[in-house]
C-alpha positions as CSV (number, residue, x, y, z in Angstrom):
1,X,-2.5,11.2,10.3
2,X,-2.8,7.4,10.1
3,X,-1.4,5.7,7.3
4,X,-4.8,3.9,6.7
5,X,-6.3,7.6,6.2
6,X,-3.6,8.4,3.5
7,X,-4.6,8.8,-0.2
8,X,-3.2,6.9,-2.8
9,X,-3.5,6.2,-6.5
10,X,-5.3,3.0,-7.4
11,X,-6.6,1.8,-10.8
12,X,-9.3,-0.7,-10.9
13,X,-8.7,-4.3,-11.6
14,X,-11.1,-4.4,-14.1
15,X,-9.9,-1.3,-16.2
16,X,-6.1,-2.1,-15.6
17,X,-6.0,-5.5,-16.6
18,X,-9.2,-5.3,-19.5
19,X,-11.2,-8.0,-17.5
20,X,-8.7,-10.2,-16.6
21,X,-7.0,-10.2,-20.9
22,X,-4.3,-8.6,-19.9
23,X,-3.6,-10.2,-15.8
24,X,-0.1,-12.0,-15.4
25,X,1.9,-12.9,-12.4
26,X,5.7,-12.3,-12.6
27,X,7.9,-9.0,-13.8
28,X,6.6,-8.3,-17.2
29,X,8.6,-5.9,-19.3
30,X,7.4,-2.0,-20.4
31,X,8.3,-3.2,-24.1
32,X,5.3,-6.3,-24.3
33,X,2.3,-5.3,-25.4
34,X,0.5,-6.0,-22.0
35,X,2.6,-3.9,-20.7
36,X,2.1,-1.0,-22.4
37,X,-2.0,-1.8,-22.3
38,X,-1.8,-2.0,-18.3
39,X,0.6,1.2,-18.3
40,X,-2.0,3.5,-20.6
41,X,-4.8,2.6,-18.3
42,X,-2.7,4.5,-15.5
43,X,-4.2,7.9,-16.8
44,X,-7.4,7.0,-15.4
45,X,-6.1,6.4,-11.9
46,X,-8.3,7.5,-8.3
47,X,-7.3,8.7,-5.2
48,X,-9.0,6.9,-2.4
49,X,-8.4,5.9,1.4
50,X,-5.5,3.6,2.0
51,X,-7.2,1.7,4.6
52,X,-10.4,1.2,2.1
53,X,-8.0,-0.3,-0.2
54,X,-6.1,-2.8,1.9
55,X,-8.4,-5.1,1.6
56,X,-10.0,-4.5,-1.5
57,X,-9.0,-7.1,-4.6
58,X,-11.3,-4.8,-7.0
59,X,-8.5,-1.8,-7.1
60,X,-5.1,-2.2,-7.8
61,X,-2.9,-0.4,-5.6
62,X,-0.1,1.5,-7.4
63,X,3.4,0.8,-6.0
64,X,6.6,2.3,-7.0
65,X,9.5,-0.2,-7.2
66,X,13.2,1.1,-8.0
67,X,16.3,-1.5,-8.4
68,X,19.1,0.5,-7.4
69,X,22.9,-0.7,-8.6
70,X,25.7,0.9,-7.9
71,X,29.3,1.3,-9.8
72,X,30.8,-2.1,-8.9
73,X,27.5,-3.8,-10.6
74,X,25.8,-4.7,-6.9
75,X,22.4,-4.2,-6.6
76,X,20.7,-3.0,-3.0
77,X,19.0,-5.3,-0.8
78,X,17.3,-4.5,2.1
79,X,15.4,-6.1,5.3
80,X,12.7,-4.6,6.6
81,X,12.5,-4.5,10.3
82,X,9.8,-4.7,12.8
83,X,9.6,-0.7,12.4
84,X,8.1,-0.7,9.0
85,X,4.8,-0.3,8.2
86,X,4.0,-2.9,6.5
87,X,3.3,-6.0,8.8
88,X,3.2,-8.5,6.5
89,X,6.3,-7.9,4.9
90,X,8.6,-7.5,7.9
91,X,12.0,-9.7,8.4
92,X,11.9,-10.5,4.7
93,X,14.7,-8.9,2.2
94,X,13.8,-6.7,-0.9
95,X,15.6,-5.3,-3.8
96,X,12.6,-2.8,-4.6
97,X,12.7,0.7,-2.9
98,X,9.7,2.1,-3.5
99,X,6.1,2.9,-1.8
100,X,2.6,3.9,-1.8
101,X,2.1,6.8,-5.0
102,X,-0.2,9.8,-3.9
103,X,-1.7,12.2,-6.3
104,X,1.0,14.9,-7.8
105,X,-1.0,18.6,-8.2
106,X,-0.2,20.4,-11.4
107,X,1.5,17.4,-12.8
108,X,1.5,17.6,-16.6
109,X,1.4,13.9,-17.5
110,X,1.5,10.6,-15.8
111,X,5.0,9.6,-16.1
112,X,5.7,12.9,-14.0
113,X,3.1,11.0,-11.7
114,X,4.8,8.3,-11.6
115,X,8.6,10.0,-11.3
116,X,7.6,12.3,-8.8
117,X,6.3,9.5,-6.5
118,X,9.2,7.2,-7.1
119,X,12.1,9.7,-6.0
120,X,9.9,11.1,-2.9
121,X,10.2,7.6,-1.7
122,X,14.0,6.8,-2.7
123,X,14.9,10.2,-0.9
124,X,12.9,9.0,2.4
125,X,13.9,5.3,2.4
126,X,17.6,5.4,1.2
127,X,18.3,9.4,1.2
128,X,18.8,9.5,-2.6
129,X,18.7,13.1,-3.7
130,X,16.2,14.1,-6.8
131,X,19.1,15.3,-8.8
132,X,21.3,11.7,-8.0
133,X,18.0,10.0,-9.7
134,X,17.4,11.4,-12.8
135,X,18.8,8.6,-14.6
136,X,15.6,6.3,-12.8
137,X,14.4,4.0,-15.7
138,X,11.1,2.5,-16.2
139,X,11.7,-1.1,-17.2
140,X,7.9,-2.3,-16.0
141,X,5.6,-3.9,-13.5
142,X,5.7,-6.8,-11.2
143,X,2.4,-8.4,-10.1
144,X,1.9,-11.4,-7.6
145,X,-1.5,-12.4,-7.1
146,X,-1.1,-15.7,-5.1
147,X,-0.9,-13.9,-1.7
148,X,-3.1,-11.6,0.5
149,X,-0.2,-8.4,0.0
150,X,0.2,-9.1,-4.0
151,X,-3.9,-9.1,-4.9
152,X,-4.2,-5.3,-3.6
153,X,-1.1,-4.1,-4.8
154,X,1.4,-3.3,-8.3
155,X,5.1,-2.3,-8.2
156,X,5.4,0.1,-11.2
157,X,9.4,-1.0,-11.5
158,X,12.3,1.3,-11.9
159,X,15.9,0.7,-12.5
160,X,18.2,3.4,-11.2
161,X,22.5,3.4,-11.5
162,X,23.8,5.3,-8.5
163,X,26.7,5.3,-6.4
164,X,27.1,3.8,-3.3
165,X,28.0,6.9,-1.6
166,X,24.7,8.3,-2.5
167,X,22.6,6.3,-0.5
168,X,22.3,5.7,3.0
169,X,19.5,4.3,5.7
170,X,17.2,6.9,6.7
171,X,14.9,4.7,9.0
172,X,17.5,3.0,10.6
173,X,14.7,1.3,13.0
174,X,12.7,-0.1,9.9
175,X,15.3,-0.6,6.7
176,X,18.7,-2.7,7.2
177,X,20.7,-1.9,3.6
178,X,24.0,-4.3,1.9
179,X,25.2,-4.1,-1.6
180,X,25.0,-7.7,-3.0
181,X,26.7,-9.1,-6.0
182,X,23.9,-10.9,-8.1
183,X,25.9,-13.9,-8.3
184,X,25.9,-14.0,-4.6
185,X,22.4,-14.5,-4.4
186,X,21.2,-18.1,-4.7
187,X,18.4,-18.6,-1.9
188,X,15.0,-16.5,-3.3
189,X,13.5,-17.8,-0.2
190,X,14.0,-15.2,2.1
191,X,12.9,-12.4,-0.4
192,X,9.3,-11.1,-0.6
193,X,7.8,-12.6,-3.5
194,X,8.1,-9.2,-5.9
195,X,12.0,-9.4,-5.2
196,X,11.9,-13.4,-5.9
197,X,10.1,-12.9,-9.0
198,X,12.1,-9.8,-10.3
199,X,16.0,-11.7,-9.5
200,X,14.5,-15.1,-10.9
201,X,14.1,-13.1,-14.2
202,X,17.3,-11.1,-13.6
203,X,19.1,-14.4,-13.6
């Protein structure tokens, strides 16, 4: 199957951020009050064509984004390589592990959603077991609408202590991993704009 043909959860722009009240660019934190608004609109999520939704500024495009930092306080950065699927993003670094959310059958709330979802994609991208990631927190959303990849797209943010051991490359030909002391990062340049935004407020 294509990528494009996959489906995925979205939430409409105009639900998610109550015509435009609640719209912010930056990391904004599960404890403000627009965070919370956005987050209780994600119960009335759809599931529609990812290629339908590239493109399409009207939907919101729900993203999980997971900060992983291991026992010597480093946090994971990664580069995605030309193998990765996402075009626009390739050769830049990230500290968010995370993808596309598809619908969960059976699930019993939205946080399970939104859980399930988050460790699928830390077990395929960094090999992070479901029972190494039940400490994941949800610390709250990063939004960046000044670019084409930002406007379709939200990184529902996580925050997830693990041990080094525990993770590992799976896609060798489209992630490159290092463990990076915070203080060691100084030029946000070379980071996608989520990652910039997120370690500027980390700092």
């Amino acid at each position: 199957m294509s990528k494009f043909d996959e489906q995925i959860i979205v939430v409409s722009r105009e639900l998610l951020f109550d015509n435009e009240k609640n719209a912010f660019n930056g990391f904004l934190s599960k404890n403000d009050v627009q965070g919370e608004e956005i987050f209780n609109t994600f119960k009335n999520y759809e599931v529609k064509r990812r290629g339908d939704m590239e493109e399409d500024p009207s939907y919101k495009q729900l993203i999980s984004y997971c900060l992983l930092e291991n026992e010597n306080d480093e946090i994971l950065v990664y580069q995605r390589l030309s193998g990765g699927g996402e075009e626009r993003l390739h050769g830049q670094s990230s500290v968010g592990v995370g993808g596309h959310m598809n619908n969960v059958v059976g699930a019993d709330s939205i946080n399970e959603v939104l859980r399930v979802n988050a460790q699928r994609e830390l077990n395929e991208e960094v090999g992070l077991s479901e029972d190494r990631s039940q400490n994941m927190e949800y610390i709250g959303f990063i939004n960046d609408d000044t670019n084409a990849v930002g406007k379709v797209h939200i990184g529902v943010v996580f925050k997830i202590k693990v041990k080094s051991s525990d993770v590992e490359v799976r896609e060798t030909d489209t992630l490159k991993i290092n463990w990076v002391s915070q203080d060691e990062i100084n030029d946000l340049n070379h980071f996608e704009s989520w990652s910039a935004l997120i370690l500027k407020d980390l700092k």
